[in-house]
N, C-alpha and C positions, 0 to 999 in steps of 0.2 A: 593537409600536410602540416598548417603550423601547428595542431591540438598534438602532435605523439612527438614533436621538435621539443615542446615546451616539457613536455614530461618525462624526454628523456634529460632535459635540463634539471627538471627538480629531482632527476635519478642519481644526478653525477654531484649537486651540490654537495650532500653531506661529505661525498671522498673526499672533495675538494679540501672540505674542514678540516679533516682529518689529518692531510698533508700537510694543511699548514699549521694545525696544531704541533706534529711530527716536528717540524722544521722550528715553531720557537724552543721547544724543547732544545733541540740540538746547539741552538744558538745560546741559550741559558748557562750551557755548560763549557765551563775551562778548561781547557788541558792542564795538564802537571807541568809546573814550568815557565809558563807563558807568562809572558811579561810586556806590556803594552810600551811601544817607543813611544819617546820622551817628543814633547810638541817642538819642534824648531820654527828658527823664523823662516827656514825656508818653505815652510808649510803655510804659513802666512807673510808672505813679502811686503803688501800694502797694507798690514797695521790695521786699528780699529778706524770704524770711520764716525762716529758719537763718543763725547765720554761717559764712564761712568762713575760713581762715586757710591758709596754708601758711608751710616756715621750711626754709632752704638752711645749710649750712656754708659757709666760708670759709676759704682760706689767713690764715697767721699774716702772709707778704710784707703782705697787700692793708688789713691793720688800719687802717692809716695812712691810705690814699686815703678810704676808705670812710668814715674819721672826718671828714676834712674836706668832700665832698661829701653827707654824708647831711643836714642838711637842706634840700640844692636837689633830694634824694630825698624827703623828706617835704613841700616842698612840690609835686612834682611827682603825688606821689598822694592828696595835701588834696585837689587839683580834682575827681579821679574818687572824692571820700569813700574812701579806702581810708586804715586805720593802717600805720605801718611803725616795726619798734622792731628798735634794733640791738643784740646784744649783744654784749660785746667777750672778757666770761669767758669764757664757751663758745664764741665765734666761729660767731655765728649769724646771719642776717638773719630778720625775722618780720613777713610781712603779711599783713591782715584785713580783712574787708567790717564795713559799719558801720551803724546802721539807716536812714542817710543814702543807702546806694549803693544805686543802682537798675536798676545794666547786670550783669546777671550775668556777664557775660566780663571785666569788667574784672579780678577775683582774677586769670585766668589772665595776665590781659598782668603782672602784676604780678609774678603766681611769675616769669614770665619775667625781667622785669627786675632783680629782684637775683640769679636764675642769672649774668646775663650780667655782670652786675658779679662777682659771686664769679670766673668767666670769666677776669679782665683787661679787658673790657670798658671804655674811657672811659665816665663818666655820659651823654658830650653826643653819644654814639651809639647808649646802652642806651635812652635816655629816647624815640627812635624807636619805641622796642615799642608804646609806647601809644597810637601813632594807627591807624587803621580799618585802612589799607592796605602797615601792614609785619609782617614776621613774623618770627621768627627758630628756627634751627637748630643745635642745638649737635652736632656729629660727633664721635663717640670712636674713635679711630683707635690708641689702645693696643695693643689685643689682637690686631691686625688682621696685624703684623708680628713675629714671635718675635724674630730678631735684633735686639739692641738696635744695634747698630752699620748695619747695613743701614736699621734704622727713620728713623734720625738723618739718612742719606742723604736716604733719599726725603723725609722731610719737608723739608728741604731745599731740595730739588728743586722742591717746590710752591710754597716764598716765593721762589725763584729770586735771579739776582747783585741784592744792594740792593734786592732786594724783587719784582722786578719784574716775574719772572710772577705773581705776588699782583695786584698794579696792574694789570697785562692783565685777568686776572679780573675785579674790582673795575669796571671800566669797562665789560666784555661783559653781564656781569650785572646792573650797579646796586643790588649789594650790597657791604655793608662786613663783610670777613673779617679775622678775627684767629686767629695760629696758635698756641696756648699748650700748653707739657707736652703732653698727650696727646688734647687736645682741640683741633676746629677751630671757632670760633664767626662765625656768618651772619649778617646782618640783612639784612633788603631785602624786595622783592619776593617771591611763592609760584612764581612762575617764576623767579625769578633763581635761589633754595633750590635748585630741583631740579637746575639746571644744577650748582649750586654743589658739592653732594652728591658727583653724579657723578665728576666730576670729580677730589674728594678721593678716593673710594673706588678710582678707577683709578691714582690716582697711588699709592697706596700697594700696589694690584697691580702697579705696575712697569710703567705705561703712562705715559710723558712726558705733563706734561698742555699741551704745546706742541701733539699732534695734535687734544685737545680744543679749547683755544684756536681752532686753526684752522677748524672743524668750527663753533664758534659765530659765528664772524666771518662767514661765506657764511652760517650762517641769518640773521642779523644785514641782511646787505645784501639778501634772499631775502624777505626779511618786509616791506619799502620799498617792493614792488611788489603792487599792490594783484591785480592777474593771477595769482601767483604762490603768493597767501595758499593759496588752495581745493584747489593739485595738490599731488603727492605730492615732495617734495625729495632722496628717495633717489639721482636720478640726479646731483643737482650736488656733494654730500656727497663727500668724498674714503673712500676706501677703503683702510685702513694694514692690512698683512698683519705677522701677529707672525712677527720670526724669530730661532731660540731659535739664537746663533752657540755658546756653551759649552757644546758636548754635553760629556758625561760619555761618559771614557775608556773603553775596554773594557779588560778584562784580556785581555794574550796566549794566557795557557793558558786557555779555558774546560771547566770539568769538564761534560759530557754527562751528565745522568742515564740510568739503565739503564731501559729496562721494567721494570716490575713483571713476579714471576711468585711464585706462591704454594708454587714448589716451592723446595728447598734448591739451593744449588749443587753441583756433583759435587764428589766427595771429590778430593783431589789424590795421585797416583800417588808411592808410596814411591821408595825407592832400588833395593827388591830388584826392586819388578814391574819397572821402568823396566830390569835386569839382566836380568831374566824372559823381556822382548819382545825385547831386542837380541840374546839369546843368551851375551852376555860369562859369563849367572850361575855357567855350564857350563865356562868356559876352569877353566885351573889357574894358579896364583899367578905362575909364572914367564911366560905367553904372556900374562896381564894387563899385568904388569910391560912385557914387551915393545910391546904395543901403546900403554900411557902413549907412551913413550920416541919411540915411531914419532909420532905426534899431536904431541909438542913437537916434537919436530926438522922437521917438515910447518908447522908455526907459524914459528918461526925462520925457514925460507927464506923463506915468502911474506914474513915483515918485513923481512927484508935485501934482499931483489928490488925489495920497495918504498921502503926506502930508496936504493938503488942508483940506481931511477930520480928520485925529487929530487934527487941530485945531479949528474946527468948534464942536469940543464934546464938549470941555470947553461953548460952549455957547448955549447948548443944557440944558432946564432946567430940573430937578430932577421930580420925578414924586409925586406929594403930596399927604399926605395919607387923607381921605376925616375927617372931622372934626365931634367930637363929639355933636351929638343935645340937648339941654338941655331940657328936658321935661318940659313941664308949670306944672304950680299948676291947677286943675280943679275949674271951679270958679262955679260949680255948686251946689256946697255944701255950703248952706246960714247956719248961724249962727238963731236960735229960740230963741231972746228976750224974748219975755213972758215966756218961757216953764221954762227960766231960773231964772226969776222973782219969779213964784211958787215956786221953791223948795228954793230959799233962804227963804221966806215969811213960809214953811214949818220948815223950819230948826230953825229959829226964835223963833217960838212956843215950839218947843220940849225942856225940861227943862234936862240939863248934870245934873250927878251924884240920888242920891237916893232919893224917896220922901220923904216929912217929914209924922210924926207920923198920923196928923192929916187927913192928905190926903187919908192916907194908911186906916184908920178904917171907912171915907164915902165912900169910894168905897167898901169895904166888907159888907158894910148896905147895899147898892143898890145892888149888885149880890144878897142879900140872897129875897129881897123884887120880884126881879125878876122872883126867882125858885119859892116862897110861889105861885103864881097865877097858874103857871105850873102844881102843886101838887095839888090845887082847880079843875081845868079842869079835871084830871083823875080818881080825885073818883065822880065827877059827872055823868061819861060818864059809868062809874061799877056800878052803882045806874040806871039807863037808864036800862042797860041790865037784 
């Protein structure tokens, strides 16, 4: 009985999975709306029971902001009972939980917030870390690019002309970014970060972050439509194909490696075998001599033959292109004197502009005297019938 217990156990594991993949999915997901309540102390009545502290470095530049803003810093972390002590010898910042604090996340928004000052950070955008719904992200983008000259480019490239692919960002995401030395620093939203992220990381792989830009703007208008939320966004997403135009040159000559073979190469053939094979080894000193002699003057001709013929191209003529024929005029087409005669002798006759009066009313006597005969013939022929 235990052998088909056990297998109907490994029948039901995978639904099992299933279910509870189902269920972080669902947990993943926030309502519209939903807003997480704020930690009170009545959530934690008896306080921490350890403290804690953490302590940042500081640029020598930032002494100065940091001296005049640090106590709208310490009253900003009096509220959530946290200490903060600045030290300016060692260029430190140093904050601690107190027997008074009773959120224990609050240390961390705290380390956060004099990171972000250390950063460049303004206070009156670091001092955001401390409520419920912002977060922030610092990107070290140093190491990311070797060239320091190329690094300088791209980053660059991220704050765009006056800033302002920064500002495109800045508005898609609803995070406040700042680009310092080697670091890029985030505040905002846990959605905005991610986008935020991205975005830096491709830019400094040499992907404009104008494609990204665009790419958030249709999720941006995508996300409006409450239809829209639940399907898959792949097909409206633009599709940039990388193209690498600065290929690397080849060289002309490329050397071919040989096969591998584990044997030597054959020895190379002396002078005398090479005598050996042709026979010459055998001649005697003077029909050596002669045959030299025969080989040069064999040499000679052919290069004077072929010199003879480069110079003989120069007097070789071009080849001409054949010439165009001029077509005659056909002389078969006589000109008709008389025909021409008539119609001036016509034209002559015919009188430009309107007849006079007098003209006009004997030509209307003659049509009418024309028609009276016409109208005589028809009642005579109805008279007939």
């Amino acid at each position: 009985m235990a052998a088909p217990e056990e297998s109907e156990r490994g029948m039901r594991s995978p639904k099992g999975k299933k279910a509870s993949k189902v269920d972080e999915s669902e947990l993943l997901t926030v309502p519209d709306g939903w807003k997480e309540p704020a930690f009170k102390r009545e959530d934690n009545p008896k306080g921490l029971l350890e403290e804690s502290s953490f302590a940042t470095l500081f640029p020598k530049y930032r002494e100065a902001y940091l001296k005049e803003c640090w106590p709208l810093v310490q009253k900003a972390l009096n509220e959530h009972h946290i200490n903060a002590a600045l030290d300016l010898i060692e260029g430190s910042m140093t904050v601690s939980t107190t027997k008074k604090t009773f959120d224990p996340y609050i240390i961390i928004r705290a380390r956060d917030l004099i990171k972000l000052l250390a950063r460049s950070v303004p206070f009156e955008q670091a001092v955001r870390i401390l409520e419920d719904d912002v977060a922030c992200d610092i990107i070290k983008i140093g190491t990311l690019v070797r060239n320091r000259e190329r690094f300088i480019k791209r980053r660059q490239r991220l704050i765009g002309p006056n800033g302002s692919t920064l500002k495109a960002l800045e508005l898609l995401t609803s995070c406040y970014i700042l680009v310092q030395g080697n670091t890029v620093s985030a505040l905002g939203p846990f959605n905005g970060l991610k986008e935020v992220r991205k975005v830096v990381l491709d830019t400094m792989k040499n992907i404009h972050p104008i494609y990204n830009i665009k790419t958030l703007m249709i999720k941006r208008e995508l996300s409006k439509d409450p239809e829209l939320r639940a399907q898959n966004w792949e097909r409206f997403l633009p599709k940039f194909k990388h193209k690498n135009l600065n290929k690397r040159k080849e060289p002309k000559k490329k050397n071919v490696k040989k096969e591998y073979t584990p044997f030597p190469p054959p020895q190379p053939e002396s002078q005398v075998d090479k005598e050996l094979a042709s026979g010459e080894f055998f001649l005697k000193e003077s029909q050596k001599k002669r045959k030299r002699v025969e080989e040069i003057k064999a040499k000679q001709a052919a290069a004077i033959s072929k010199r003879q013929e480069e110079r003989n191209k120069a007097f070789i003529p071009p080849k001409e292109k054949p010439a165009v024929k001029q077509k005659k005029a056909p002389s078969e087409t006589k000109i008709d004197i008389e025909a021409i005669k008539e119609k001036v002798k016509k034209a002559k006759k015919k009188k430009l502009g309107a007849l006079p009066v007098e003209e006009v009313t004997l030509k209307i006597a003659a049509d009418e005297k024309k028609k009276k005969p016409s109208l005589k013939l028809g009642s005579k022929r109805k008279a007939t019938n």
